[in-house]
C-alpha positions as CSV (number, residue, x, y, z in Angstrom):
1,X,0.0,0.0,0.0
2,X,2.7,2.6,0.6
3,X,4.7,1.6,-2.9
4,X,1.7,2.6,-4.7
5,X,0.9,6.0,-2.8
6,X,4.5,7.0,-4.4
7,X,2.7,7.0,-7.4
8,X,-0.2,8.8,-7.0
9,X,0.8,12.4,-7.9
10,X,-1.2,15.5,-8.3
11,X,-3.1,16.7,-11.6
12,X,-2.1,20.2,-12.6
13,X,-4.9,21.4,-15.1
14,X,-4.3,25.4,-16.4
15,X,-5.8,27.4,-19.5
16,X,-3.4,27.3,-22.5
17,X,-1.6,30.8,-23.2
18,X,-3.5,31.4,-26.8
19,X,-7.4,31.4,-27.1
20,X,-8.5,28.5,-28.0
21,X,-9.9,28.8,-32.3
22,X,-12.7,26.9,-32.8
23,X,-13.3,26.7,-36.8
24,X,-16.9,26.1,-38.3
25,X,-17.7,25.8,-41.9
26,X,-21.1,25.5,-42.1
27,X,-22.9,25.4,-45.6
28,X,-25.9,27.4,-45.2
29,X,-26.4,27.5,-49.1
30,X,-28.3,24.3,-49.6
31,X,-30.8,25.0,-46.6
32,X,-31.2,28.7,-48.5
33,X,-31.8,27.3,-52.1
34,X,-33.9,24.8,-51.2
35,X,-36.4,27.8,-49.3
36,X,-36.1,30.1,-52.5
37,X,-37.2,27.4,-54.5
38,X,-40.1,26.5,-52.2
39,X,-41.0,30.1,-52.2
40,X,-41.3,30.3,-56.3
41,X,-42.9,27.3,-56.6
42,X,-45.3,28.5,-54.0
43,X,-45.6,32.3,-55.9
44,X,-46.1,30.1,-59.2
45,X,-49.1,28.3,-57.7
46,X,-50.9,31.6,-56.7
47,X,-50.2,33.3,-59.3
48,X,-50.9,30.6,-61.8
49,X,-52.5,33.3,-64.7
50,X,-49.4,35.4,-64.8
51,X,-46.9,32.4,-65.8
């Protein structure tokens, strides 16, 4: 029991000197495509006699 409390030694946790970057690409086109081409299709319907 004492040979193993030799071993045991203390955890030393500190914030690293740079900020830490977080990077996120996020593709926002598709979701904003997809919306303008619900929103025509929707614009076509009510207006059928113009088109």
């Amino acid at each position: 029991m004492t040979g193993t409390s030799a071993l045991i030694g203390c955890v030393n946790v500190s914030a690293p000197d740079e900020p830490i970057v977080i990077e996120l690409n996020i593709n926002i086109r598709a979701d904003v495509v997809y919306q303008l081409a619900e929103d025509a299709a929707n614009t076509i319907e009510e207006n059928a006699d113009i088109f």
